[in-house]
Structures are given as C-alpha cells and as structure tokens.
SEZA-454623 format. One record per residue (C-alpha): residue in one letter; residue number from 1; y negated, x, z negated. Coordinates in steps of 0.5 Angstrom, whole numbers. Each point is the difference from the previous one (the first is absolute). Example, Ala and Ser with C-alpha at 12.3 -4.5 7.8 and 13.67 -1.06 7.14 Angstrom:
<drenmis>
residu = A num = 1 yy = 9 xx = 25 zz = -16
residu = S num = 2 yy = -7 xx = 2 zz = 2
</drenmis>
This chain:
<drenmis>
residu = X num = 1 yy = 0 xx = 0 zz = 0
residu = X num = 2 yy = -5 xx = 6 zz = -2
residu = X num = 3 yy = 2 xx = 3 zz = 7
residu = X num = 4 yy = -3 xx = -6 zz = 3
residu = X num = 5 yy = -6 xx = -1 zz = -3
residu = X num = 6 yy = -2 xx = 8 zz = 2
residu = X num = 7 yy = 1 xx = -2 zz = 7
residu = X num = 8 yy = -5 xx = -4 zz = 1
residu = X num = 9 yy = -5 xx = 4 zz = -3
residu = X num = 10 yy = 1 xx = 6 zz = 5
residu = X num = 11 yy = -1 xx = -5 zz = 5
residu = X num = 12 yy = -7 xx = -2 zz = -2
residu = X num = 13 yy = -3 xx = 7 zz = -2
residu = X num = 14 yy = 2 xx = 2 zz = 8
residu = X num = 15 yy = -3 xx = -7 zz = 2
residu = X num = 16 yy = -6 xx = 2 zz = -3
residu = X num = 17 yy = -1 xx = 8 zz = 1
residu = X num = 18 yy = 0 xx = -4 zz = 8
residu = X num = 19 yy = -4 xx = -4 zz = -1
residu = X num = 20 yy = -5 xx = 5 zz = -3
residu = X num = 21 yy = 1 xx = 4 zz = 6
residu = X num = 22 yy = -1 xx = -5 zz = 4
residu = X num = 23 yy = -7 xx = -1 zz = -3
residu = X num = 24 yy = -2 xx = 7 zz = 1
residu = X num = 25 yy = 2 xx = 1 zz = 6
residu = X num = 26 yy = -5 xx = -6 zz = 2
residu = X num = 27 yy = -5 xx = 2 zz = -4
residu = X num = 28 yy = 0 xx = 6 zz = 3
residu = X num = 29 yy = 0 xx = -2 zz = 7
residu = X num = 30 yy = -6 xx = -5 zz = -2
residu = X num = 31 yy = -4 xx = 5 zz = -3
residu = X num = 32 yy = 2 xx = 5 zz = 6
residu = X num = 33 yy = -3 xx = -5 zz = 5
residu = X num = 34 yy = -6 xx = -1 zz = -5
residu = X num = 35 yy = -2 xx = 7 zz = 1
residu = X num = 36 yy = 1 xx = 0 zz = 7
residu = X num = 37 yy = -4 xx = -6 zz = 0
residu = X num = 38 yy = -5 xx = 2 zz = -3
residu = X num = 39 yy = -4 xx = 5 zz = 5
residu = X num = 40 yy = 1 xx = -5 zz = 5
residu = X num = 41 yy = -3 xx = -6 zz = -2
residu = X num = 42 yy = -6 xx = 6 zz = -4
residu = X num = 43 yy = -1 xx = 2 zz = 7
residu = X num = 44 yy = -1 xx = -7 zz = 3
residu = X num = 45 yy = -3 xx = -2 zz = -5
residu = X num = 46 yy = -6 xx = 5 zz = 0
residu = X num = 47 yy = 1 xx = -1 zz = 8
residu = X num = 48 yy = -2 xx = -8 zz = -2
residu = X num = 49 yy = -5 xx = 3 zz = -4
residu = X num = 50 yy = -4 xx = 4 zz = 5
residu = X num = 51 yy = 0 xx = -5 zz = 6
residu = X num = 52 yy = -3 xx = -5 zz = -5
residu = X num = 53 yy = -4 xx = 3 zz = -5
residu = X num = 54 yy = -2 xx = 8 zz = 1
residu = X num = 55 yy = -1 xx = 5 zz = -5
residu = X num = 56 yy = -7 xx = 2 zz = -2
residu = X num = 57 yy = 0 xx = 7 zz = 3
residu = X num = 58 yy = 3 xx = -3 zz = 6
residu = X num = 59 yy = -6 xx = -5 zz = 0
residu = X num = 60 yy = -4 xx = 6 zz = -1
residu = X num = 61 yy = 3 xx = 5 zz = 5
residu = X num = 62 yy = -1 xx = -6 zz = 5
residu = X num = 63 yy = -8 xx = -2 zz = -1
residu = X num = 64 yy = -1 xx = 7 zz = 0
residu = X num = 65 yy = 4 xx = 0 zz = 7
residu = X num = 66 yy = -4 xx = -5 zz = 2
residu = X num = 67 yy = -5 xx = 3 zz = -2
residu = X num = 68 yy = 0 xx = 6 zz = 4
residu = X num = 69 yy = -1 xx = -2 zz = 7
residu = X num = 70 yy = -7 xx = -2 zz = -2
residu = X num = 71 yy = -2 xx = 6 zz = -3
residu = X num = 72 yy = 4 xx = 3 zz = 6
residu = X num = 73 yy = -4 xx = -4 zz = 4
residu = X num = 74 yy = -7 xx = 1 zz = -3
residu = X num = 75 yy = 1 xx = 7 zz = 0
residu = X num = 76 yy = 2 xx = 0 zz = 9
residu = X num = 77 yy = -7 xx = -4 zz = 0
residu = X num = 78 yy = -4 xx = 5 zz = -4
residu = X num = 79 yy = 3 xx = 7 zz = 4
residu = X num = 80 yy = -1 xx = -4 zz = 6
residu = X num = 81 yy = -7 xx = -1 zz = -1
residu = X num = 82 yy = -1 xx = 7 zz = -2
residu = X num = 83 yy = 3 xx = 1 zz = 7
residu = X num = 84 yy = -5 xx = -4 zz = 4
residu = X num = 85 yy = -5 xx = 2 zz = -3
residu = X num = 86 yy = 2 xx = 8 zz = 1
residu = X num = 87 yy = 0 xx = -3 zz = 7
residu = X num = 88 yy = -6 xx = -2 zz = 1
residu = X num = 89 yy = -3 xx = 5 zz = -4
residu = X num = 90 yy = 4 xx = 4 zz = 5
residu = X num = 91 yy = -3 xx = -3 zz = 6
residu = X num = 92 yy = -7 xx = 0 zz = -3
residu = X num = 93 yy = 0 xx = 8 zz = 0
residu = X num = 94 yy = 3 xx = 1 zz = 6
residu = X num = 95 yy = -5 xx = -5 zz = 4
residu = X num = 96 yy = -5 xx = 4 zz = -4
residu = X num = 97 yy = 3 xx = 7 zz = 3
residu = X num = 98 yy = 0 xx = -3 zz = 6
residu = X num = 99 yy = -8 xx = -2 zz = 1
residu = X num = 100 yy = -1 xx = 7 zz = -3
residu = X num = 101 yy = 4 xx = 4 zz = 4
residu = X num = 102 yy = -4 xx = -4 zz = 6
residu = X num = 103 yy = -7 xx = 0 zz = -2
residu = X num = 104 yy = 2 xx = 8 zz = 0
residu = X num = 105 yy = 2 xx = -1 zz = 7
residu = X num = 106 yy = -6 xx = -2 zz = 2
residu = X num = 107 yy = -4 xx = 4 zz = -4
residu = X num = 108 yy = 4 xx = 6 zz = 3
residu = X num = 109 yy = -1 xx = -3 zz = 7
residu = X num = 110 yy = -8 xx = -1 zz = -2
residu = X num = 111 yy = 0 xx = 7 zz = -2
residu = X num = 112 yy = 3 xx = 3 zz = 6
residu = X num = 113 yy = -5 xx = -4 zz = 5
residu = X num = 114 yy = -6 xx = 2 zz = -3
residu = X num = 115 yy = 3 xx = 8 zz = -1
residu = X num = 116 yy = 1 xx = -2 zz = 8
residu = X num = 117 yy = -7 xx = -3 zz = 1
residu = X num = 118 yy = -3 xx = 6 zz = -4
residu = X num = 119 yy = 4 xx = 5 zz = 4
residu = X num = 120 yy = -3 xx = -3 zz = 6
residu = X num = 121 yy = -7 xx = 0 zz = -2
residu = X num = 122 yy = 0 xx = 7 zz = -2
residu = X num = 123 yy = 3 xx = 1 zz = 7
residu = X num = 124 yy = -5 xx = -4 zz = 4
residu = X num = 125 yy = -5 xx = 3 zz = -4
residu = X num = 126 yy = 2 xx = 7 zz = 1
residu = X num = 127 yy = 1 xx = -2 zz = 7
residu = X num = 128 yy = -8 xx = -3 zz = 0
residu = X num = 129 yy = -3 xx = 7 zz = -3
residu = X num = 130 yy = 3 xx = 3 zz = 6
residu = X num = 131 yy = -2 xx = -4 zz = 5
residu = X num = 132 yy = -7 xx = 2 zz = -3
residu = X num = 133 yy = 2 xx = 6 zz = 0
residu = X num = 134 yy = 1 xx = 0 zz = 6
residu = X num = 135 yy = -6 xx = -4 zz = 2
residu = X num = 136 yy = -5 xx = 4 zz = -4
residu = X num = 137 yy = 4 xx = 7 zz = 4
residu = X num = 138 yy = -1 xx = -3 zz = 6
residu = X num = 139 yy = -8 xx = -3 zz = 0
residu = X num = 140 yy = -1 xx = 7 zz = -3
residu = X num = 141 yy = 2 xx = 3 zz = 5
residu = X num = 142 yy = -3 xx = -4 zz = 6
residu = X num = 143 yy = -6 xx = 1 zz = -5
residu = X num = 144 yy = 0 xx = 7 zz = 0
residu = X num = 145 yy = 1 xx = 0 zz = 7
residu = X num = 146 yy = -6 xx = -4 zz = 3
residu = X num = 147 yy = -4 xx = 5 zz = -6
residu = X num = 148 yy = 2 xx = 5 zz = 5
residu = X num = 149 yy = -2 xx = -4 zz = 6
residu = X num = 150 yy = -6 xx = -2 zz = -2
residu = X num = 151 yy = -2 xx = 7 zz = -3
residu = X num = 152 yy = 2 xx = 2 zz = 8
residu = X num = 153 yy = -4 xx = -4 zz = 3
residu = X num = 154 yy = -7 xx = 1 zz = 3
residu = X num = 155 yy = -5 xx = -2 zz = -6
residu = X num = 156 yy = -3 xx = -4 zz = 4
residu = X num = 157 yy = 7 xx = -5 zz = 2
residu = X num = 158 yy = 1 xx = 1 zz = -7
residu = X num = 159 yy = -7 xx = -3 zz = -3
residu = X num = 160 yy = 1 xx = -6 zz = 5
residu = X num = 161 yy = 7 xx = -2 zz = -3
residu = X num = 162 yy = -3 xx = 1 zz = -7
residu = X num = 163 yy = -5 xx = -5 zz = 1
residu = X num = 164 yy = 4 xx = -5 zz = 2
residu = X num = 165 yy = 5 xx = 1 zz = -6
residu = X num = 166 yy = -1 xx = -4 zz = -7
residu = X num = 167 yy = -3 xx = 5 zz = -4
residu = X num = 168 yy = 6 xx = 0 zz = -5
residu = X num = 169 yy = 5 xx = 3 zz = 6
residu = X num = 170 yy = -5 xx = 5 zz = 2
residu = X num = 171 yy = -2 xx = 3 zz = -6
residu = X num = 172 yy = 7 xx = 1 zz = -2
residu = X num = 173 yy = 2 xx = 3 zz = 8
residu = X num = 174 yy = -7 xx = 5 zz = -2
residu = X num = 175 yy = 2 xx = 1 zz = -7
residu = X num = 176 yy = 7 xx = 3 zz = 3
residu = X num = 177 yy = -4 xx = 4 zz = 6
residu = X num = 178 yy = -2 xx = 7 zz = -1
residu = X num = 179 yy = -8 xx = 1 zz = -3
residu = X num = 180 yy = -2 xx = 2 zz = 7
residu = X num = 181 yy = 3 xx = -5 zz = 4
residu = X num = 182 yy = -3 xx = -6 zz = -5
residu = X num = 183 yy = -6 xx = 2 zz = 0
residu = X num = 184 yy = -1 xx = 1 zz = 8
residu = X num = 185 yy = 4 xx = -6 zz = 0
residu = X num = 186 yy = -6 xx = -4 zz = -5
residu = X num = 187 yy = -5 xx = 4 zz = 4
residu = X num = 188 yy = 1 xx = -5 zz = 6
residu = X num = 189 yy = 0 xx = -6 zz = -4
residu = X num = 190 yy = -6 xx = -5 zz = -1
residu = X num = 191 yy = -3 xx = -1 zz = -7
residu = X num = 192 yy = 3 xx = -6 zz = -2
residu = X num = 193 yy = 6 xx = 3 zz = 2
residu = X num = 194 yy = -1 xx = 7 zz = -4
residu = X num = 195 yy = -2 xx = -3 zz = -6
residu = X num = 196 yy = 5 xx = -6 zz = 0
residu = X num = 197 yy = 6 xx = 6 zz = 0
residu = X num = 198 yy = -3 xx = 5 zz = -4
residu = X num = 199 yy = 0 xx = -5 zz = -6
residu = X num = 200 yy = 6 xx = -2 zz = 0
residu = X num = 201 yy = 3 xx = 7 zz = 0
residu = X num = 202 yy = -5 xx = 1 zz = -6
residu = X num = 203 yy = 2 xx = -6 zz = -3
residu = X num = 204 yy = 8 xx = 3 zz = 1
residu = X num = 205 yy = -2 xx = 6 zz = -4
residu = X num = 206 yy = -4 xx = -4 zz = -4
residu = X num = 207 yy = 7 xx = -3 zz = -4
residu = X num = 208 yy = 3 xx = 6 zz = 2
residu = X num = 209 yy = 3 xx = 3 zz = -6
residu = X num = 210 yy = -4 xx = 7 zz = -2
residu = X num = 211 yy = 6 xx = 2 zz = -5
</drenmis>
C-alpha cells in the first residue's frame, strides 16, 4: 500500500518540473521577442515623431537653411552693384582717357601747323630779303653805271637831263659823281634848278650823322 502512494508523488513532481519548464521556455522567448521588438518600434517611433513633430534643433537648422538663400542673395546683389558701379566708373576714365588722348592729338596737330606756318614764313621772309638784296644790288648798279654816264657825257648834255630830272633824283646822281663833273654838270644848269638841287643835298648832309 505504501508502494502506491509514492508512486504517484513522483509523477506529480515530473509533472511540475515540466510545466516549469515550459514556463521559462515561453517566458524567455516572449522577453527575446520583446527585446527584439523594441528597436524596432523605437526607430518607428522616432521616424513618426520627425514626419509629424521636428526636434528644435531641426527646426532651427531649417529656419537657418531657409534663411541662407536670402542672405546669400543679398550678398550677390550687393557685389553685383559693386561690380556696375567698377564698371561705370571704368568707363567714365576710359572715355576721359580717350578725350584727353584726342585733345592731345589735336594740340600736337596744331603745334605741328603752326611750326610749319613758322617755317614758311622764315622762309619767305629769307626769300624776300634776298630779293631785296638783289634789288637793291641791282639798282645800285644801274646807279652806279648811269653815274659813270653822266659823268661822261658833255657837260652841257648832262645840265639839259639834269634839268629835267626832279631835284631829289638829280642831287642823289650828282652826289654819287666826282666834284669836278658835278660841279660842271651844275654850271649848266638854270638858277631855279641849282639852287632846288643844291638844297636838297644840303638838307642830306644836314641829317647825315657826324658821329
């Protein structure tokens, strides 16, 4: 009878050391699952959270972000009317350049017609004085040769053409001639005549300098 009873008792503690078991097999895998689980739903979570509410910091690297183009374009504007203004100012001193450059030109164009004009009228002023020059040779010359005529001819000839002359011609022939033949030359002439002649050679010795 005692055989049994123990029996059974064996029985129920194998029973239970199974169920146990079983238990903690379950327990663990529902734990594993957990732990598994978990990431997962942390990263969906937090994947939910950012499409429908954004951290601060986000926020605020957005509104930055958002905020950069702006600036950035401010900034494009600003160097680009830095820029026109360069140019204009560019070609403001290139036209200025380009007037003085001409006004130049045209000084030095001017300069170089009136060196020219110069030129010329040293020339022709040369040219003149030489022509004079020649002139004056040559109508001393005849001068000098109707002196000799005169001086040659017949006293009396010579009175007749010296009465004729005006007195500033004559006296300037017989001023020229040898005293002789003037005085030969006078001695044919009238009064009138004389005396006219003989005044205007004293009035030429009259300004004639004595120093």
């Amino acid at each position: 009878m005692m055989g049994k009873i123990r029996k059974p008792r064996i029985l129920r503690s194998r029973g239970g050391s199974l169920l146990m078991i079983a238990t903690l097999l379950i327990g663990s895998g529902v734990l594993r699952l957990v732990f598994e689980a978990a990431p997962a739903m942390a990263k969906a979570e937090g994947n939910k959270e950012g499409t429908t509410k954004p951290h601060a910091a986000d926020k605020d690297m957005h509104m930055a972000k958002a905020g950069e183009p702006a600036q950035a374009m401010s900034d494009r504007a600003g160097l680009q009317d830095m820029l026109t203004a360069f140019r204009e100012r560019e070609a403001r001193l290139t036209e200025r350049e380009r007037l003085i450059e001409e006004r130049a030109h045209a000084l030095e164009i001017a300069d170089k017609a009136v060196t020219e004009k110069l030129q010329a009228l040293v020339r022709a002023e040369t040219a003149l004085r030489e022509t004079l020059a020649l002139a004056d040779g040559a109508v001393e010359k005849d001068i000098a040769r109707l002196t000799v005529v005169y001086e040659t001819m017949k006293p009396k000839e010579a009175a007749a053409l010296f009465e004729e002359m005006a007195p500033e011609f004559a006296a300037g022939f017989l001023a020229r001639m040898r005293p002789e033949a003037a005085a030969q030359i006078m001695t044919g002439l009238s009064a009138e005549a004389a005396y006219t002649i003989s005044v205007v050679m004293a009035g030429r010795n009259a300004q004639a300098p004595t120093e």
